[in-house]
C-alpha positions in Angstrom: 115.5 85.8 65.2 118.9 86.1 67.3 117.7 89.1 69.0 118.6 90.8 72.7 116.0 90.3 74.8 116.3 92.0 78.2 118.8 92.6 80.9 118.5 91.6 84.8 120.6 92.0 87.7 121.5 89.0 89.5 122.9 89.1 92.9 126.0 86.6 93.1 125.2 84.0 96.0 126.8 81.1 97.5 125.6 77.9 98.7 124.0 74.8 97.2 120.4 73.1 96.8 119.2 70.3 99.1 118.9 67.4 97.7 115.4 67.1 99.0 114.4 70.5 96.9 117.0 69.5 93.6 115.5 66.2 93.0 112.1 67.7 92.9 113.3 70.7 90.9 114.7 67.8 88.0 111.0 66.4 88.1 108.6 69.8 87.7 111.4 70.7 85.2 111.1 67.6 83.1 107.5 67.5 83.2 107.2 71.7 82.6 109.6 71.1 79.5 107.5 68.2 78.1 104.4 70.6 78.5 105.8 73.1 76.7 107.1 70.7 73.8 103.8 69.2 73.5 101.3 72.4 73.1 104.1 74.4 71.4 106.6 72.2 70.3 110.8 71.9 70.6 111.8 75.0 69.2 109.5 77.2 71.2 110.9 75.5 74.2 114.6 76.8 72.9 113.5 80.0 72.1 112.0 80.7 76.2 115.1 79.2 77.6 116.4 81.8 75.8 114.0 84.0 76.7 115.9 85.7 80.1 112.7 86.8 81.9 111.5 83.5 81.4 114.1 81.3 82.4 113.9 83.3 85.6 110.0 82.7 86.1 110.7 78.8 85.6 113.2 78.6 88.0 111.3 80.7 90.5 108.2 78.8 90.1 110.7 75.6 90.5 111.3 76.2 94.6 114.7 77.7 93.5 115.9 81.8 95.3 113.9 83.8 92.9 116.7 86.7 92.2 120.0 85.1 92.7 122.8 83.7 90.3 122.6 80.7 91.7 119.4 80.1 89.8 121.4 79.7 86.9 123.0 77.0 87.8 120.1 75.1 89.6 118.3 75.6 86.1 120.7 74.1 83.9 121.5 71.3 86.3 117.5 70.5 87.0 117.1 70.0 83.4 120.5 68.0 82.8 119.0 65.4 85.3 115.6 65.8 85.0 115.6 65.4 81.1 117.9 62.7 80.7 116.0 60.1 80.7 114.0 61.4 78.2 116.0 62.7 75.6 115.4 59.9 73.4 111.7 60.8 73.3 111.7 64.9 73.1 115.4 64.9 71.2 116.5 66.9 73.8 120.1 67.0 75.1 121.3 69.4 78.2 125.5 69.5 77.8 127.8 71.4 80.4 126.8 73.3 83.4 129.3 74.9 86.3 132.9 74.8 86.6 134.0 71.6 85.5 130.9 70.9 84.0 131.2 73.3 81.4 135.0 71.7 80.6 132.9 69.0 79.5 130.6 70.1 77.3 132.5 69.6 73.7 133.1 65.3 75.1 129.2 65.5 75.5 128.4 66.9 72.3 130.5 64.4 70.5 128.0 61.5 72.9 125.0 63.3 71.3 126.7 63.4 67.9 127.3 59.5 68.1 123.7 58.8 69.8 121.6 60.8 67.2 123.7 61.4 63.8 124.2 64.7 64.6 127.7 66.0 63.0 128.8 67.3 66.8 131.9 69.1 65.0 130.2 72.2 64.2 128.2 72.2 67.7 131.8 71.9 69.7 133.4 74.6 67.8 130.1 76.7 68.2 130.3 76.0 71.7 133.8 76.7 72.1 133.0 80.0 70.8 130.7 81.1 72.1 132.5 80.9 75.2 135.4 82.6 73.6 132.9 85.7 72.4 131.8 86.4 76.1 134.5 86.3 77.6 137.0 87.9 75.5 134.7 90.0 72.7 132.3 91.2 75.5 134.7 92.3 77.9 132.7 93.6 80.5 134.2 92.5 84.1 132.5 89.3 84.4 135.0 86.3 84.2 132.9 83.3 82.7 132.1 80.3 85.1 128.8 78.7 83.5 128.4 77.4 79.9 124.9 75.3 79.7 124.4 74.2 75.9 120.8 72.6 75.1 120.7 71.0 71.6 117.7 69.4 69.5 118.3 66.2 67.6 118.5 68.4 64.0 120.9 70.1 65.6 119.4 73.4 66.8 120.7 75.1 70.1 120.3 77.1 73.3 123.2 78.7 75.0 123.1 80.1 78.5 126.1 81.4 80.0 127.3 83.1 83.3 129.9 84.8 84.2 130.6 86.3 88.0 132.2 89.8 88.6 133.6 89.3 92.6 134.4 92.8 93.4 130.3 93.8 92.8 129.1 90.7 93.6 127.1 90.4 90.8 126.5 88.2 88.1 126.0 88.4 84.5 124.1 85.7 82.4 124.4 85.7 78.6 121.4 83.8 76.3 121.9 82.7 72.7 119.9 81.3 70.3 120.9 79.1 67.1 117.6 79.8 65.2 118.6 83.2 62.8 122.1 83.1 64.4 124.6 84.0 61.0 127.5 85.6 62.3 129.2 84.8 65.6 130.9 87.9 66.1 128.0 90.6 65.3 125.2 91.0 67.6 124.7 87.2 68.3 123.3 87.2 71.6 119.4 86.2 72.5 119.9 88.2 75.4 122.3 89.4 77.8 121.2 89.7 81.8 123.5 92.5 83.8 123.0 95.8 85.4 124.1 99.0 83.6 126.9 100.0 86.2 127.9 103.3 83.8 131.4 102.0 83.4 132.5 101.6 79.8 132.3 98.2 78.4 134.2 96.7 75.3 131.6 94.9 73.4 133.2 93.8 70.3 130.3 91.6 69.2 127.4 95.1 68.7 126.9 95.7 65.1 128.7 99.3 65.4 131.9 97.9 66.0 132.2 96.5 62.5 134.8 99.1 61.8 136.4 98.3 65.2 137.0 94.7 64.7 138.0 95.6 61.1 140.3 98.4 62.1 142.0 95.9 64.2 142.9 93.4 62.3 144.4 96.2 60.2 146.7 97.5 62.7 147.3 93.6 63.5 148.7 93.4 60.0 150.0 96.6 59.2 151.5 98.0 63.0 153.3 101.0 63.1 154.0 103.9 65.2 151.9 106.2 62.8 149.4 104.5 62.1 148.4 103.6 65.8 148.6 107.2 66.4 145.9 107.9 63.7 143.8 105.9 64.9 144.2 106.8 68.6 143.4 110.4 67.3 140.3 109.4 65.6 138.4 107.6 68.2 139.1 110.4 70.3 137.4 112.7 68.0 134.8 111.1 67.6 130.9 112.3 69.0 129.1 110.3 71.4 127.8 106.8 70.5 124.0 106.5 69.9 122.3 104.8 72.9 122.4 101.1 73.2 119.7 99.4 71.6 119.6 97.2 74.8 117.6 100.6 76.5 114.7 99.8 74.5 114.1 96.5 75.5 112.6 95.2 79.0 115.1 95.7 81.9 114.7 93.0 84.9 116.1 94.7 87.7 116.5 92.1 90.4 117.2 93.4 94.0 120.0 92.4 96.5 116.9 91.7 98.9 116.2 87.9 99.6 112.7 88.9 100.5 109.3 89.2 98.7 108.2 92.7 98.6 105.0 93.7 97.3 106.6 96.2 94.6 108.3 93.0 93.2 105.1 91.1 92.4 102.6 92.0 90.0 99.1 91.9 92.4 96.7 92.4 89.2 98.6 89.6 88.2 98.7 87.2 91.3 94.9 88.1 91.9 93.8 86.8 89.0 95.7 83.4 89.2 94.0 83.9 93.4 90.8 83.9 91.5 91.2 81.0 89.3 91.8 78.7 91.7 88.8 79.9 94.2 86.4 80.3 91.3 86.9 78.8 88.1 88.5 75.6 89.6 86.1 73.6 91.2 83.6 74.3 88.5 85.9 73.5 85.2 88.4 71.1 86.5 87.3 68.5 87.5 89.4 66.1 85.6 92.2 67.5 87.5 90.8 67.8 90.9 90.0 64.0 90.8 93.7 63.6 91.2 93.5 62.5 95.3 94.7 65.3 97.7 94.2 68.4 95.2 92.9 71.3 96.9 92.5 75.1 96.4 96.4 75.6 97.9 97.5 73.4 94.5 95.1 75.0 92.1 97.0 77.8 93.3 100.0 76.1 92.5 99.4 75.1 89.1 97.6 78.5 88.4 101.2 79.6 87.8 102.8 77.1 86.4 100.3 76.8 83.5 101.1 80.4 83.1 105.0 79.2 82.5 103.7 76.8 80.3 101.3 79.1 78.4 101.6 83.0 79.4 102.6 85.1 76.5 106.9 87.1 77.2 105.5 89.9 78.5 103.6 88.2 82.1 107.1 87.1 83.0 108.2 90.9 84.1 107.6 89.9 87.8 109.9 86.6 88.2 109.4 87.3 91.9 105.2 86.4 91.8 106.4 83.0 90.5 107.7 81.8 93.9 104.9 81.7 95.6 103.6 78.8 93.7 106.2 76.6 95.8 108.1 79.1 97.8 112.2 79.1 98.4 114.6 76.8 99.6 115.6 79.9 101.6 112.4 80.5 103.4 111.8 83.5 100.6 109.0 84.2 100.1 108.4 81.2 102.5 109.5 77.6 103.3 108.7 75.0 100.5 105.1 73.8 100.6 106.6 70.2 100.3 103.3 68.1 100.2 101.5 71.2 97.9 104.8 70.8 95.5 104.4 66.9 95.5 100.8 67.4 94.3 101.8 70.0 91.9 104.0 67.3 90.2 101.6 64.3 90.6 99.3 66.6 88.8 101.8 67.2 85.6 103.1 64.0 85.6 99.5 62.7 85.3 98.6 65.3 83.1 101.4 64.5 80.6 101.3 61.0 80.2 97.9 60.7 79.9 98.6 63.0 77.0 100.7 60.9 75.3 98.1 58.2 75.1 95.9 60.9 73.6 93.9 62.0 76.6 94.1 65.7 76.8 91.6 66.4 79.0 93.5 67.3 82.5 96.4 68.9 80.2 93.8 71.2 78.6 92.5 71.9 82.3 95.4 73.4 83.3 95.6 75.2 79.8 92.3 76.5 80.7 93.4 77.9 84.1 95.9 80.1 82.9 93.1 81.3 80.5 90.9 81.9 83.4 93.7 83.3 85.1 94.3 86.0 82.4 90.6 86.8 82.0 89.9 87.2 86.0 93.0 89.2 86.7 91.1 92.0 85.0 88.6 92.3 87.5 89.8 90.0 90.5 89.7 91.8 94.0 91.8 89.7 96.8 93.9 90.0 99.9 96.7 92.2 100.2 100.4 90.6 99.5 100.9 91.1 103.7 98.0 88.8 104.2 98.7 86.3 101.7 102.2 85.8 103.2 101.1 85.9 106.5 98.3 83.2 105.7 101.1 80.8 103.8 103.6 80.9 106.7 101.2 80.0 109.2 100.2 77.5 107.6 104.0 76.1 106.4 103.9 73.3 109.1 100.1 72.1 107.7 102.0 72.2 103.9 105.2 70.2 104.8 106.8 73.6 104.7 111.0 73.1 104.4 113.9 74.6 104.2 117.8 74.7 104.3 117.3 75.6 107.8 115.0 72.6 108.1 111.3 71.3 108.5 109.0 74.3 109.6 107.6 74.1 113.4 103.8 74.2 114.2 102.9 77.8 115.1 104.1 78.6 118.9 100.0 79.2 119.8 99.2 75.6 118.5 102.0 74.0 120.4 100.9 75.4 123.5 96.9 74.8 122.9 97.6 71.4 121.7 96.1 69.8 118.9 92.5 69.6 119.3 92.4 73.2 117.9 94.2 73.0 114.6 92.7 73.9 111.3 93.2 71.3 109.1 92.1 70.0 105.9 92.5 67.1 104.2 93.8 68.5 100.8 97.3 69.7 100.2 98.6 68.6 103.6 100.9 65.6 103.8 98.5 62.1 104.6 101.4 61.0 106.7 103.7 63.5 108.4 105.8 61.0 109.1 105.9 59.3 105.6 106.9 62.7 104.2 109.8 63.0 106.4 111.0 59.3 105.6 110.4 60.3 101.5 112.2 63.6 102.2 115.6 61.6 104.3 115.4 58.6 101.3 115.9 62.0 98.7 118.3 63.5 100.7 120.7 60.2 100.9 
């Protein structure tokens, strides 16, 4: 059902992905999505997208800044490319995105009418407004800027919208959902992501302002001094409105820091995923640690993106514990393991395909470590979150470890010692340094 789901704060940020990272982002989104269509099918994979504390968890766990607005629009734009050349297979088709994007959302409806037999009349006007309800019907302060509209081949729909307000620097990000959606100007949002501020809002789409939007087309029709000054004296009377239904749903509250602090990541949580990978996966998966170069540091990896793939709404409260399965572009929580995120997708892609041909067996391995996962957490004992960061960024160099400041230098110690002393092993660590770098220039061109 067309429900809200959640709120979040999202810290408005500038800048723009590598290449490097957003090529790899449209890959582990692609093969994520077609993970998620093939255990649970299309429509579950509408309703997380519009799921808000999801869509920030499968961004995170996609190398992108865990808490900013800018995740947004990586997300939307991962799957545009990423899922493009397989929209023909899943019936999936990502329109829009940022700026003029978005302008060109209804022309790419029409494509998807003409390429599937959709009638793409009803899916322009619904995207036209939708984009007319948040920004004039919710007026809130946040001026729109991002209209992402996902549609199935029987025409189903996810909306995801952003608007920015430049005077908090925040942003605002609005989910909708076609499946139970039967009136466009009454309640119709999946979910709405924004900080409560306390200052009064105009929401013309909540279910109480019926009489509101009714009243107005009223005064619209029948205008006049006395009757505008009824009406002024009857919403002043009037007692204080009930509180928000929005205050008994989750409420992501997403920090201005760019950091990883412990009290944003669930330990019980990340312990337990710890524990999968040291314990249950050399002993169950050994279809997927055949795949060459897999070692404990993936597991890790693919601990938590099998829980994006299979974890139930309510693990996705910490978005932040779903960067350190590949880190930031941004060196928060650290530098992108390159070569551990290049397994990772080795790993899903094999996974997936062989799949299709009817092999499950590496696909349910990875379903399996999420269950392990789930089942450890309650008892798993590990490092603290001081240690574990401490452990990944001395180790950055080993993993390929990148940012937008640039490739990650050995430790200082191990410079100076030379090389005779460095800890190495032959999983997760790029086979040729230099072949990495030559992969990472050909994606950046």
């Amino acid at each position: 059902m067309t429900r809200r789901a959640g709120a979040a704060d999202l810290p408005l940020h500038t800048g723009r992905v590598p290449a490097w990272l957003g090529q790899r982002m449209a890959r582990l989104g692609a093969v994520i999505t077609q993970a998620v269509i093939h255990h649970y099918g299309r429509d579950e994979f509408l309703r997380r997208l519009a799921h808000p504390f999801w869509f920030q968890s499968f961004g995170a766990v996609m190398g992108m800044d865990w808490h900013s607005s800018g995740m947004t629009t990586s997300v939307i734009g991962a799957l545009k490319r990423g899922l493009a050349p397989l929209s023909g297979e899943l019936g999936l088709y990502v329109c829009g995105g940022r700026g003029r994007h978005s302008r060109r959302t209804p022309d790419e409806l029409l494509a998807v009418g003409q390429e599937t037999g959709l009638d793409a009349t009803p899916l322009v006007a619904t995207s036209r407004m939708v984009a007319k309800v948040d920004s004039a019907a919710v007026q809130d302060g946040f001026d729109l800027y991002l209209h992402g509209f996902v549609v199935a081949a029987d025409g189903k729909w996810t909306v995801v919208q952003q608007g920015m307000h430049t005077g908090r620097r925040m942003a605002r990000r609005y989910h909708w959902l076609s499946e139970g959606l039967g009136n466009f100007v009454e309640a119709p949002h999946a979910a709405i992501d924004g900080r409560a501020t306390g200052d009064t809002i105009m929401n013309l789409t909540d279910r109480r302002a019926d009489a509101s939007r009714r009243g107005q087309v009223d005064l619209l029709r029948d205008l006049g001094p006395d009757r505008l000054t009824r009406e002024l004296m009857r919403i002043e009377g009037l007692a204080p409105p009930p509180a928000p239904a929005q205050g008994e749903l989750p409420y992501m509250c997403l920090p201005a820091h760019h950091d990883v602090r412990p009290e944003d990541v669930n330990m019980r949580r990340l312990h337990g995923a710890l524990a999968a990978a040291t314990e249950a996966g050399p002993r169950d998966f050994t279809e997927l640690l055949r795949v060459p170069g897999v070692g404990a540091r993936t597991v890790r990896a693919l601990a938590l993106v099998a829980e994006v793939v299979h974890g139930a709404p309510c693990r996705f409260s910490d978005p932040a514990r779903f960067s350190l399965a590949h880190g930031g572009k941004d060196r928060h929580p650290y530098p992108v393991p390159v070569a551990v995120y290049d397994r990772t997708l080795s790993v899903m892609k094999a996974a997936v395909t062989a799949a299709k041909l009817g092999r499950e067996e590496r696909l349910d391995a990875i379903r399996r470590l999420d269950s392990a996962a789930r089942r450890l957490e309650r008892d798993a004992r590990g490092p603290s979150f001081s240690a574990i960061m401490a452990e990944e960024r001395g180790r950055s160099h080993e993993y390929g470890g990148r940012s937008v400041f640039g490739h990650e230098p050995p430790p200082p110690r191990r410079v100076s010692e030379g090389q005779g002393d460095r800890i190495m092993r032959h999983e997760d660590q790029p086979q040729d340094q230099q072949g990495t770098d030559r992969d990472a220039s050909r994606h950046a061109g």
